[in-house]
C-alpha positions as CSV (number, residue, x, y, z in Angstrom):
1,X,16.9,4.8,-47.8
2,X,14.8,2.8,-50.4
3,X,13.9,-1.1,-50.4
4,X,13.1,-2.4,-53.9
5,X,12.1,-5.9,-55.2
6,X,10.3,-6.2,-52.0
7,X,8.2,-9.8,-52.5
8,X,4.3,-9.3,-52.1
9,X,3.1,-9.7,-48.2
10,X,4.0,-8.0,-45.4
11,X,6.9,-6.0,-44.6
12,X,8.5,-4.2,-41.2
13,X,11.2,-1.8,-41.1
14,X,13.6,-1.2,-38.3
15,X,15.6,1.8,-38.0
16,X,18.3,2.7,-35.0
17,X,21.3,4.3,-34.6
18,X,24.7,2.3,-34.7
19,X,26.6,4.1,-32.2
20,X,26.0,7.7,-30.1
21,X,27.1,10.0,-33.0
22,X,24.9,8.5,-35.1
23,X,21.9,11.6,-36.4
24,X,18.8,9.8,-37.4
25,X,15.8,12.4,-38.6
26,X,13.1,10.2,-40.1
27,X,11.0,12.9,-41.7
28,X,8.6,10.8,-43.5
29,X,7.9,7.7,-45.2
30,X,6.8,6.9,-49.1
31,X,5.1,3.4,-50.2
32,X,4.2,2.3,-53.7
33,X,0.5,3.2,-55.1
34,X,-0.7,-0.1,-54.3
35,X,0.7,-0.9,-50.4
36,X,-0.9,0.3,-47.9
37,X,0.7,1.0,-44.2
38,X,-0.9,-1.9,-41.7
39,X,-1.9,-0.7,-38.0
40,X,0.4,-1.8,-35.7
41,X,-0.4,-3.7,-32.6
42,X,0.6,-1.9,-29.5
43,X,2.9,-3.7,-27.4
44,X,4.9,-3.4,-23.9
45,X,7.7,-0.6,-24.2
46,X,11.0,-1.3,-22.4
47,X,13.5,1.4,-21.6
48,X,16.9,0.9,-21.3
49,X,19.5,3.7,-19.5
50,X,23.1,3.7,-19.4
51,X,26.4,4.0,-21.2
52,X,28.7,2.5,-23.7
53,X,27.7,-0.7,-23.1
54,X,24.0,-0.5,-22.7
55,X,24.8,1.7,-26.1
56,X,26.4,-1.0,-28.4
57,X,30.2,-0.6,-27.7
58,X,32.4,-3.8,-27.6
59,X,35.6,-3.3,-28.1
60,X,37.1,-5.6,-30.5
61,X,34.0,-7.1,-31.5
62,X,32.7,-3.6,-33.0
63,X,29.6,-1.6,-32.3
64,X,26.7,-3.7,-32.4
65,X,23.6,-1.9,-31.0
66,X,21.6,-4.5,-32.0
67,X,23.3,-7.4,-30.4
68,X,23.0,-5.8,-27.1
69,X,21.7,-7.1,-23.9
70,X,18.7,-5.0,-24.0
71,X,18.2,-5.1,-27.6
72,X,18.3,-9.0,-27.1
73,X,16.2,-8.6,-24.1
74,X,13.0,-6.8,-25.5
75,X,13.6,-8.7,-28.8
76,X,12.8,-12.2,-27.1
77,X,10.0,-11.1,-25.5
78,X,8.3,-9.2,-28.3
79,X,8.6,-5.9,-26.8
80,X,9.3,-2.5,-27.9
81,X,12.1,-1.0,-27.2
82,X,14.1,2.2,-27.1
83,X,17.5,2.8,-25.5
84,X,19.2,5.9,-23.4
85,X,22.5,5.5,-23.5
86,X,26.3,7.3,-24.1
87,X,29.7,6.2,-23.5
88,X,31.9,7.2,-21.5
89,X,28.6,8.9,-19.1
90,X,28.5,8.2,-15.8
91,X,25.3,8.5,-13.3
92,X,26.9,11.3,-10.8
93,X,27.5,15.0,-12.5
94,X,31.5,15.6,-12.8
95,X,32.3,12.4,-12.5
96,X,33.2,10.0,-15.2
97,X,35.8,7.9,-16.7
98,X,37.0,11.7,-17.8
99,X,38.4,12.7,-14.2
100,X,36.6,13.8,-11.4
101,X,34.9,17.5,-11.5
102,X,35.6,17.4,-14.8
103,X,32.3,19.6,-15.8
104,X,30.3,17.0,-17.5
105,X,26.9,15.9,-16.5
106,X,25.7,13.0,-15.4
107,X,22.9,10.7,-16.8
108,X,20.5,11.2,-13.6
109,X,20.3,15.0,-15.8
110,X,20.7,14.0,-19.1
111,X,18.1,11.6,-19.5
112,X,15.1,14.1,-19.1
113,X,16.6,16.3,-21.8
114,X,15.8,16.2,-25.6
115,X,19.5,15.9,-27.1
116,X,22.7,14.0,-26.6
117,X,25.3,15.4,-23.8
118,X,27.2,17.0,-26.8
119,X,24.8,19.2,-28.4
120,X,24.3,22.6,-27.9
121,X,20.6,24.4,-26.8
122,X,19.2,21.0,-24.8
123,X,15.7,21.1,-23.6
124,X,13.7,19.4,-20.9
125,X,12.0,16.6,-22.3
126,X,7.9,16.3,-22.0
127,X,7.6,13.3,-19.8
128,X,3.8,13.4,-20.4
129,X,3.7,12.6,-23.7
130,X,4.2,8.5,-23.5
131,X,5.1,6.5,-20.0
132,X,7.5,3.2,-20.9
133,X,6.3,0.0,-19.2
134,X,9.6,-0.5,-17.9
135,X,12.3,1.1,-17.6
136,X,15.9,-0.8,-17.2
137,X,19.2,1.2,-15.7
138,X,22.4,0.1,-16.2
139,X,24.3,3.0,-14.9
140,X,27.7,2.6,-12.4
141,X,30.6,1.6,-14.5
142,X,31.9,5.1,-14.9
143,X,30.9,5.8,-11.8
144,X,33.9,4.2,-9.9
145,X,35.6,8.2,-9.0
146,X,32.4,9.0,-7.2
147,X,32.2,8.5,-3.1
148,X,30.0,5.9,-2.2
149,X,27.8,8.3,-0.4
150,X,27.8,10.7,-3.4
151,X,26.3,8.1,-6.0
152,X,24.3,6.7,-3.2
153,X,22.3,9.8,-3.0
154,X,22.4,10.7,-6.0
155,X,21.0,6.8,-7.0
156,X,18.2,7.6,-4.8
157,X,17.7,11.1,-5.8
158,X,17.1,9.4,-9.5
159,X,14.6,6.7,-8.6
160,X,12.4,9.6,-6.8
161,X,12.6,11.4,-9.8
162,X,11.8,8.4,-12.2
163,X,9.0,7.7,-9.6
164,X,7.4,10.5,-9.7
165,X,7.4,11.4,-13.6
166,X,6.2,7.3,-14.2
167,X,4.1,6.2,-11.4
168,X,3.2,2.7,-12.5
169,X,6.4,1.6,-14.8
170,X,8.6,-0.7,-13.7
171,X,12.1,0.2,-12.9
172,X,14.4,-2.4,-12.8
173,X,17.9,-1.3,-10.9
174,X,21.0,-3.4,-12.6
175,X,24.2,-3.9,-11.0
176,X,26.9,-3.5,-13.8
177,X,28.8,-6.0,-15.2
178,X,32.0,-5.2,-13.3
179,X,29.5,-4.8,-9.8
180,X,30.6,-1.2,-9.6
181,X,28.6,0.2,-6.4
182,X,26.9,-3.0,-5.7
183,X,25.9,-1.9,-2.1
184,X,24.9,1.3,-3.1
185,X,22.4,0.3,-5.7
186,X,21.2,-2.1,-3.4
187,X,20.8,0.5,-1.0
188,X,18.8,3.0,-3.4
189,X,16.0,0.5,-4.0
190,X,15.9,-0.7,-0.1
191,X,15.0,2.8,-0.1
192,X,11.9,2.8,-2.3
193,X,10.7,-0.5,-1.1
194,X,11.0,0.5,2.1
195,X,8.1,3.4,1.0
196,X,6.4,0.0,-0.5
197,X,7.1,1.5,-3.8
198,X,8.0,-2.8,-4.5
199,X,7.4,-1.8,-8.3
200,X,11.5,-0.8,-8.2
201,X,13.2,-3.9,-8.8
202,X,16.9,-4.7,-7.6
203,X,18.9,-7.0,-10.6
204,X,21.7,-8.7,-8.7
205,X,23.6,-9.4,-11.7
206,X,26.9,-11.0,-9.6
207,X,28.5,-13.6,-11.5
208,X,25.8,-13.3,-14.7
209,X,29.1,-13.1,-16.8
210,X,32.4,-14.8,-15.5
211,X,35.7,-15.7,-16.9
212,X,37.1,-13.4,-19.7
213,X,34.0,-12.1,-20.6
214,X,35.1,-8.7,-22.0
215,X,36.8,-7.8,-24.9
216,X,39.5,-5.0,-23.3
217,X,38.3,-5.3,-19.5
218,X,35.3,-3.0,-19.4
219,X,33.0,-4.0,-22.3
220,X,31.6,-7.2,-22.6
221,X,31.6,-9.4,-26.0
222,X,28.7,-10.5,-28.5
223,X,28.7,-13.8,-26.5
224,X,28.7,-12.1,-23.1
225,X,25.5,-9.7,-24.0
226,X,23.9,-12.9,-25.0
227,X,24.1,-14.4,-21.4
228,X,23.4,-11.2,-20.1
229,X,20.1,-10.6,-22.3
230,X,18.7,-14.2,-21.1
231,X,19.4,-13.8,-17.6
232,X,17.4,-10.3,-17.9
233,X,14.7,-11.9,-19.4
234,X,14.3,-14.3,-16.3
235,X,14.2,-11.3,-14.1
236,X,11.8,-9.0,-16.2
237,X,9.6,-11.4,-18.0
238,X,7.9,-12.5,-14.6
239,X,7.0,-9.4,-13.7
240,X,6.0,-8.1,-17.4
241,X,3.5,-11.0,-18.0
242,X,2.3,-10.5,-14.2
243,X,-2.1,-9.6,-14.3
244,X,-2.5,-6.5,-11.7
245,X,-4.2,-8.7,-10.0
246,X,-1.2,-10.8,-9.2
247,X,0.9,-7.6,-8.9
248,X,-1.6,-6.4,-5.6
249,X,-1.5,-9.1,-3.9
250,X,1.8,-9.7,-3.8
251,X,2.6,-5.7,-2.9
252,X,0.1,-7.0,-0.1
253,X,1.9,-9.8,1.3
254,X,5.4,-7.3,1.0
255,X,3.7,-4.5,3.1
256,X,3.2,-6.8,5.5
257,X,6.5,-8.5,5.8
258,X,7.8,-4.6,6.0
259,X,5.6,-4.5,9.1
260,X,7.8,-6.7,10.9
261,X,10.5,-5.0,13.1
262,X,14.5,-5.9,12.9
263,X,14.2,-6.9,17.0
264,X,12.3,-9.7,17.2
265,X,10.8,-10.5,20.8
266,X,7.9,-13.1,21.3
267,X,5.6,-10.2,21.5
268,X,6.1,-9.6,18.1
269,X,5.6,-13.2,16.8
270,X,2.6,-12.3,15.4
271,X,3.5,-10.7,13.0
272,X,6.0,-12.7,11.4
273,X,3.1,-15.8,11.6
274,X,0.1,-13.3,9.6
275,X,3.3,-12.7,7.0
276,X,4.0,-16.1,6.3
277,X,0.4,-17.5,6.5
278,X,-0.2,-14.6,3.3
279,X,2.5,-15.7,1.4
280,X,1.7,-19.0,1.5
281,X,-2.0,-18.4,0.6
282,X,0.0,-16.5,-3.1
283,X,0.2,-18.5,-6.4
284,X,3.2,-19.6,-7.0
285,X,3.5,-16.4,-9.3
286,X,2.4,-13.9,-6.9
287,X,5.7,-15.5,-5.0
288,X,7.8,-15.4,-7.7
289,X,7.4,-11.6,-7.2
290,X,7.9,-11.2,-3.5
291,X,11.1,-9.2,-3.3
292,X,11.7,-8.9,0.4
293,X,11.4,-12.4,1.2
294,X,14.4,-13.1,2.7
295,X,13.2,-10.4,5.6
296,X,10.4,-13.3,6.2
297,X,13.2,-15.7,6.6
298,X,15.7,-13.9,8.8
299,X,12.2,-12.7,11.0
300,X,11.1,-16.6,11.0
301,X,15.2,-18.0,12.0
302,X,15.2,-15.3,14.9
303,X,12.1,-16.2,16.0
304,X,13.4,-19.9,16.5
305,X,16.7,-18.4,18.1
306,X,14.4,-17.1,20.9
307,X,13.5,-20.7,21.8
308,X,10.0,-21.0,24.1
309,X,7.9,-18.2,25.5
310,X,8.5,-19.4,29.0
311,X,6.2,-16.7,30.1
312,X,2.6,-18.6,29.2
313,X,0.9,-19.1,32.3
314,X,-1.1,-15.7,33.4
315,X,0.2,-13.5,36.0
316,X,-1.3,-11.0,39.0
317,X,0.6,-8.3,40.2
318,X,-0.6,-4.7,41.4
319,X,-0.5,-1.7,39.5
320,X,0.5,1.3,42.0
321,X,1.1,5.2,41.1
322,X,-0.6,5.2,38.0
323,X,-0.2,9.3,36.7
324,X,-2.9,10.7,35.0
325,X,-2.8,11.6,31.0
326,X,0.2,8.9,30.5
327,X,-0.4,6.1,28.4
328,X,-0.2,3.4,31.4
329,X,-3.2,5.2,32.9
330,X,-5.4,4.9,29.5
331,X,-8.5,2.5,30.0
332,X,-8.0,3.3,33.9
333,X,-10.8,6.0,34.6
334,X,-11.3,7.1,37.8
335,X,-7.4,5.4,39.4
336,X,-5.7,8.0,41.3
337,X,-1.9,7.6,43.0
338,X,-2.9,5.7,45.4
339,X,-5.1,3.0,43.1
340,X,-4.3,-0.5,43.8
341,X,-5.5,-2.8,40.9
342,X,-5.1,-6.2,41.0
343,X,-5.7,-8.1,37.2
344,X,-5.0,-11.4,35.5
345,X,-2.3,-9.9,33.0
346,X,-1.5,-11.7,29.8
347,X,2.6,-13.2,29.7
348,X,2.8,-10.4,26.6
349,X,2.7,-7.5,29.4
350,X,4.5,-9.2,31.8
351,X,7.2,-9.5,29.3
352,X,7.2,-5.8,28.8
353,X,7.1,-4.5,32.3
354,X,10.3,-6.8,32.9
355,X,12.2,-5.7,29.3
356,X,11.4,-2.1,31.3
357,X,12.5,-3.2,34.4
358,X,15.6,-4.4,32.9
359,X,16.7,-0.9,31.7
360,X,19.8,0.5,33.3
361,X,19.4,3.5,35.7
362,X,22.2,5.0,34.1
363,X,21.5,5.0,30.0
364,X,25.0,4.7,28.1
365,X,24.8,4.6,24.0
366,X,25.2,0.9,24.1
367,X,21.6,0.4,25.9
368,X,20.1,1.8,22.7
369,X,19.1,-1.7,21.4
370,X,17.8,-2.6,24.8
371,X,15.7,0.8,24.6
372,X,14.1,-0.1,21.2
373,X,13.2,-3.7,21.8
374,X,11.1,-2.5,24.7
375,X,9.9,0.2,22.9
376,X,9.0,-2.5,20.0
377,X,7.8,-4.7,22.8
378,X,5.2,-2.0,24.0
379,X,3.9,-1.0,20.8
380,X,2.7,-4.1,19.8
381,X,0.3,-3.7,22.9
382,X,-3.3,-3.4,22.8
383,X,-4.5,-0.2,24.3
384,X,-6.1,-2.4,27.0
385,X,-2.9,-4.1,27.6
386,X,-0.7,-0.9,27.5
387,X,-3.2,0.5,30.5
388,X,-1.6,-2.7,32.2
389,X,2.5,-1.6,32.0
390,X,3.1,0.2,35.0
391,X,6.5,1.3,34.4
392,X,5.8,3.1,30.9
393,X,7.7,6.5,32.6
394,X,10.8,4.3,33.4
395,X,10.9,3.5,29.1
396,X,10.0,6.9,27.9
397,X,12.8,8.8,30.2
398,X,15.3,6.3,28.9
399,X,14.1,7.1,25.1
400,X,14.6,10.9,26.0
401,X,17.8,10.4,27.5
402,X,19.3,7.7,24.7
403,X,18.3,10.5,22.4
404,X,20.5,12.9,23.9
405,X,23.4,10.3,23.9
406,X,23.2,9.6,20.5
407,X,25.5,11.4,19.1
408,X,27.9,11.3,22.6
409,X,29.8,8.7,24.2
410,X,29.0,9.9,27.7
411,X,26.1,8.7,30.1
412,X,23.6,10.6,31.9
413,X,21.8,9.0,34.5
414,X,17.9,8.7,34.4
415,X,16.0,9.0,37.8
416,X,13.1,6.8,38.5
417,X,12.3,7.2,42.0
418,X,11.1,10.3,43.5
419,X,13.7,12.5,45.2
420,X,13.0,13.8,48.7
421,X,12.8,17.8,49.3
422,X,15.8,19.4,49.9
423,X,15.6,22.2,52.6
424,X,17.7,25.3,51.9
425,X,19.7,26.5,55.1
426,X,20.0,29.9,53.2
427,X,16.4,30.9,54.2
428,X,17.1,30.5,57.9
429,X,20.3,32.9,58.1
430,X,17.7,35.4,56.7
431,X,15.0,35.4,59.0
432,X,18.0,35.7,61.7
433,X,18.7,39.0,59.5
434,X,15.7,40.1,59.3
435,X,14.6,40.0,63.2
436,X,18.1,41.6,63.9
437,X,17.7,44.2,61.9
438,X,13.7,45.0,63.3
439,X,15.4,44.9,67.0
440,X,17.5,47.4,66.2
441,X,14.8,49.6,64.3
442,X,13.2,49.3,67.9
443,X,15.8,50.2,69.9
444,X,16.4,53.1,68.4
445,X,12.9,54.6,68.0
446,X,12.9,53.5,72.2
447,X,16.4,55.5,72.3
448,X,14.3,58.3,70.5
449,X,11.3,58.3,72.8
450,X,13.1,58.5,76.4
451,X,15.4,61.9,75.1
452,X,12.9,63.7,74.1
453,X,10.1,63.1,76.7
């Protein structure tokens, strides 16, 4: 490749593949005597995954690599760029727009090899050498032969992987154009944020492209990538231009909103307030960033649902049977069984002892969610407070026994009062055996003793 009646000034070459069976080797370059190669600046590195569209392919519009959404993308934002892609590939092994279990591999293998999926000797690639800043996947629209639970897993099994090899890049998680596994992908990176790994980044792309937008049904057109590369941009560019700064405090302010649980009581109000008050102390682009927002919402709407704590006003009641090692008798040193303790208890506690109180006798699967929203209820206790909940044995029997149910339909009752002694009439007929058979051991040592006098 040479370039020749090149005007004086600076000059940048570009070189890509077309299309997958492309072979580029770049073994070297040659300048003129007089040019000189310029140091380049180092810029953000954007990696894109995923198949014939990600690759270039458009049907009737041609191959056009560099018209891509991605190519588009990183172009716009001055970014570097480089691009894992094959047609026809699908994420799952043996799946594909080939057949199912049709032998070839999947892209959650391929892309940690050296070589394309068909050349021979591949290698594992050495992810030490460079780490991307971002990495984009766009993976799912061969997928459409493998079970939900199947690329699920596997999904998930790929983010781990991409997690641990890159600890600090970006990884954004596209739906594909046709929203192929939608829920799934969704799923996959509920799963790493729900590890606070927030730095996995879910791409709703539903309704991005609309209409006719393909070319033959599967690939979109040059106008379509267009859309698609400035939506992208809106997601990415946020979170690309984001100081570290920024980035910690809002994975703050989403570790927090994580802390709140899906059954809301008043007792747990508390929790959803400290979440809202630190988002609203974030700039507004620390919020742009918040990912699990909409958790803060639902949390904040169920809280309303509840309507007023009628429970305010302090309460006295007596604490009786308090057993020694359990966690209702912690903070009470020196109560025995027959302890009577008379306290001012906040409405939080009294809440819980009557969630507790409320707990059927007889535990059936369908008292699970009662069983958890006291269980939720108590653990947002204080220790000083938890000393106060004198029915904690009635909660953890019914944990044990829902436990046992769960994968049943039956019901097994749970006994919370003590049972009475039983006395056994069986040891009574033998001590009437045992003194009949010692009278007749005497009689007959008697019967003895007289014939032989």
């Amino acid at each position: 490749m040479n370039s020749s009646a090149l005007a004086d000034g600076e000059h940048t070459l570009k070189a890509y593949m077309s299309r997958q069976e492309t072979q580029l080797t770049i073994s070297g370059f040659s300048i003129d005597a007089n040019a000189s190669l310029l140091k380049v600046d180092k810029r953000k590195h954007i990696e894109f995954i995923g198949d014939s569209i990600t690759e270039g392919y458009m049907g009737s519009d041609g191959s056009n690599f560099n018209l891509t959404f991605g190519f588009l993308a990183a172009e716009s934002m001055g970014y570097d760029h480089s691009h894992i892609a094959y047609g026809g590939l699908a994420l799952v092994p043996g799946y594909s727009n080939k057949g199912i279990n049709n032998g070839e591999p999947g892209m959650s293998e391929c892309y940690f090899q050296t070589k394309q999926v068909v050349q021979p000797n591949n290698s594992q690639w050495k992810m030490d050498t460079y780490a991307p800043d971002a990495i984009v996947i766009n993976m799912g629209t061969n997928d459409g032969l493998a079970p939900n639970t199947l690329f699920q897993t596997t999904y998930i099994s790929f983010l781990k992987k991409l997690r641990d090899t890159f600890p600090n890049t970006l990884i954004f998680a596209m739906v594909p154009f046709n929203n192929t596994h939608f829920v799934e992908i969704w799923n996959a990176v509920n799963e790493r944020q729900s590890k606070n790994d927030f730095k996995v980044i879910f791409v709703n792309t539903f309704e991005w492209l609309t209409g006719n937008y393909t070319t033959d049904g599967i690939h979109p057109s040059i106008a379509s990538h267009e859309i698609a590369a400035n939506k992208l941009k809106a997601v990415m560019q946020p979170w690309l231009k984001a100081s570290g700064q920024d980035i910690d405090a809002s994975k703050r302010v989403m570790e927090r909103i994580n802390t709140i649980p899906e059954i809301i009581t008043h007792v747990n109000k508390s929790k959803v307030t400290s979440a809202r008050t630190m988002y609203n102390a974030l700039s507004s682009a620390q919020k742009s960033l918040i990912l699990n927002y909409n958790k803060l919402i639902d949390a904040e709407e169920k809280i309303a649902d509840l309507g007023p704590d009628s429970s305010k006003a302090s309460t006295t009641f007596t604490k009786t049977s308090v057993s020694a090692g359990s966690p209702s008798s912690a903070g009470s040193s020196g109560l025995t069984g027959s302890t009577i303790l008379t306290t001012q208890v906040k409405s939080s506690v009294t809440e819980v002892i009557s969630m507790i109180n409320a707990l059927p006798a007889t535990v059936k699967p369908e008292d699970k969610a009662d069983i958890l929203s006291a269980r939720a209820a108590y653990d947002t206790l204080t220790e000083g407070e938890k000393a106060l909940v004198t029915n904690y044995e009635i909660l953890t029997a019914a944990e044990t026994r829902i436990n046992e149910l769960i994968a049943t339909t039956g019901s097994i009752s749970i006994t919370t009062e003590a049972t009475q002694p039983v006395h056994n009439n069986n040891s009574s007929v033998l001590i009437i055996v045992i003194l009949i058979v010692v009278g007749l051991i005497l009689l007959t040592a008697l019967f003895f003793i007289i014939n032989y006098k």
